[in-house]
C-alpha positions in Angstrom: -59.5 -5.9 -31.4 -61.3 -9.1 -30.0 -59.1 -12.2 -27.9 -59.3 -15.1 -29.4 -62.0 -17.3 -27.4 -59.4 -20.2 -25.4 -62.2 -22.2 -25.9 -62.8 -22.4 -29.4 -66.3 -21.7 -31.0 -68.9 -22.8 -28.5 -71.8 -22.0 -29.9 -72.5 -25.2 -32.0 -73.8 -28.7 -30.3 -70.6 -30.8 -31.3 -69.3 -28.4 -28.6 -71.3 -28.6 -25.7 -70.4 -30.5 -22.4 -72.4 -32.9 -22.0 -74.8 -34.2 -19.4 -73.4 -36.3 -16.5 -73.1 -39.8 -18.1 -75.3 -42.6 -15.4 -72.5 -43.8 -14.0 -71.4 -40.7 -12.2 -75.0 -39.2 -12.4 -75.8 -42.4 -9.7 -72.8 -42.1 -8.0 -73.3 -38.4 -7.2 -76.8 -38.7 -6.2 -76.5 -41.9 -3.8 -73.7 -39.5 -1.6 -76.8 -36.9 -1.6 -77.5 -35.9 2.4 -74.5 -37.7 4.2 -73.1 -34.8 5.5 -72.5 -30.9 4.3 -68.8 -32.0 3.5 -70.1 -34.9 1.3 -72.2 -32.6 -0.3 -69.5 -30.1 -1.0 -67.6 -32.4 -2.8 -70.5 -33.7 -4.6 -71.0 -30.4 -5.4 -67.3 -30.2 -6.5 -67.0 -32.9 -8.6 -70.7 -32.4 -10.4 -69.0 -28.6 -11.1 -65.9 -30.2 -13.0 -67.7 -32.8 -14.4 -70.3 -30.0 -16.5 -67.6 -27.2 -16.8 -66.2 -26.3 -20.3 -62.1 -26.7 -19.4 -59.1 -26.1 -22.0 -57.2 -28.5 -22.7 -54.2 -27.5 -20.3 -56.9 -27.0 -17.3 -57.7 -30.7 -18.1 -54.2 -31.7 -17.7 -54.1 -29.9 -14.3 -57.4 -31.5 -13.1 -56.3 -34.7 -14.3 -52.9 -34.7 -12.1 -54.7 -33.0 -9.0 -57.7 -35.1 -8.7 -55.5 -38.8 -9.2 -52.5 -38.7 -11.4 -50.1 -36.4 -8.9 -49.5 -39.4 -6.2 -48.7 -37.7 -2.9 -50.6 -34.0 -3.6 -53.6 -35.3 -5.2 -57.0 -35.6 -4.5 -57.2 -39.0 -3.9 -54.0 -39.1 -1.2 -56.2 -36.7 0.6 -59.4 -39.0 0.7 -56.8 -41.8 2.0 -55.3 -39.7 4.2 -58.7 -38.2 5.6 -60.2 -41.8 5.6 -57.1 -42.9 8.1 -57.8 -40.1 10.7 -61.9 -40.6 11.0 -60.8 -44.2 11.8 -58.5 -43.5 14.4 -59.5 -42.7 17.8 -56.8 -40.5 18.7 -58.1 -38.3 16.0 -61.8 -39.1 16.0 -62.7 -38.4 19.7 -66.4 -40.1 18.3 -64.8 -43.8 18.5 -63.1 -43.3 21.6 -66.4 -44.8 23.7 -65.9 -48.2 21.5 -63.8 -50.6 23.2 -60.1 -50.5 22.5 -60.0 -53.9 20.0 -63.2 -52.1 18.0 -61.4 -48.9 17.3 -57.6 -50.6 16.9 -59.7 -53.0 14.3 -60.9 -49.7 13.0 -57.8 -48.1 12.7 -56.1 -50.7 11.3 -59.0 -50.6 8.3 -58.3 -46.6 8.2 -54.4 -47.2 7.7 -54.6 -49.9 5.1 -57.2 -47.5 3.1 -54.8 -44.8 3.3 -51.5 -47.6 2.3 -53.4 -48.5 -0.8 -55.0 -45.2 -1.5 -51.5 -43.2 -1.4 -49.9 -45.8 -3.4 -48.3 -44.5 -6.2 -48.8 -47.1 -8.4 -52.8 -45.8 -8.2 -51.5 -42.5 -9.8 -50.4 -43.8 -13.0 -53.0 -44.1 -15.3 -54.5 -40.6 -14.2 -50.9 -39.4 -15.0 -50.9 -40.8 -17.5 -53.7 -39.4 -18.9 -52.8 -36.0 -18.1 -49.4 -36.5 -19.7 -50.8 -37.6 -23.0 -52.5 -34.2 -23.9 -49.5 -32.2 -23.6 -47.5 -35.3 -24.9 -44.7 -35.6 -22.2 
């Protein structure tokens, strides 16, 4: 006896994923050769972007990549973005002089305060909410 396809029927155009729209296409490919870690998650977010997901994976992706404030995606970035600007943790900035890297830290911990604020979860959560209807 077959499984029923989670899916649905994907063998008709209404149900292809489609391309990368310009927006993200652009964004994706201006981050191109930065470094191998840019590249991965270039890679990462091109891979999610084109995949075929269920609905309940969407929901998932939805709350891990912005709508889970505190173990999302995006907390991470913030959280990353405050270490490579501190010179305790980024022995490259140490050589600056000290009001250059506490300027630069500064910068790194305000990113991280507004890109951890909850508040920047909501709509993502929201989003993700809304397909299961919770």
């Amino acid at each position: 006896m077959a499984t029923a396809d989670p899916y649905g029927p994907v063998h008709t155009a209404g149900n292809a994923v489609p391309p990368l729209d310009p927006d993200l296409a652009d964004t994706l490919d201006d981050l191109t050769g930065i470094h191998a870690g840019i590249n991965l998650i270039r890679d990462g977010i091109s891979l999610l972007a084109l995949t075929r997901h269920t609905a309940d994976e969407t929901q998932t992706l939805l709350a891990t990549l912005a709508g889970s404030a505190g173990a999302d995606v995006i907390t991470a970035i913030g959280h990353l973005v405050a270490r490579l600007a501190n010179a305790d943790h980024n022995p490259a900035l140490r050589t600056l002089p000290l009001d250059v890297q506490k300027t630069a830290q500064r910068h790194g911990e305000q990113a991280a305060f507004h890109l951890t604020d909850p508040d920047l979860a909501t709509h993502a959560s929201e989003a993700s909410a809304a397909i299961t209807g919770t």
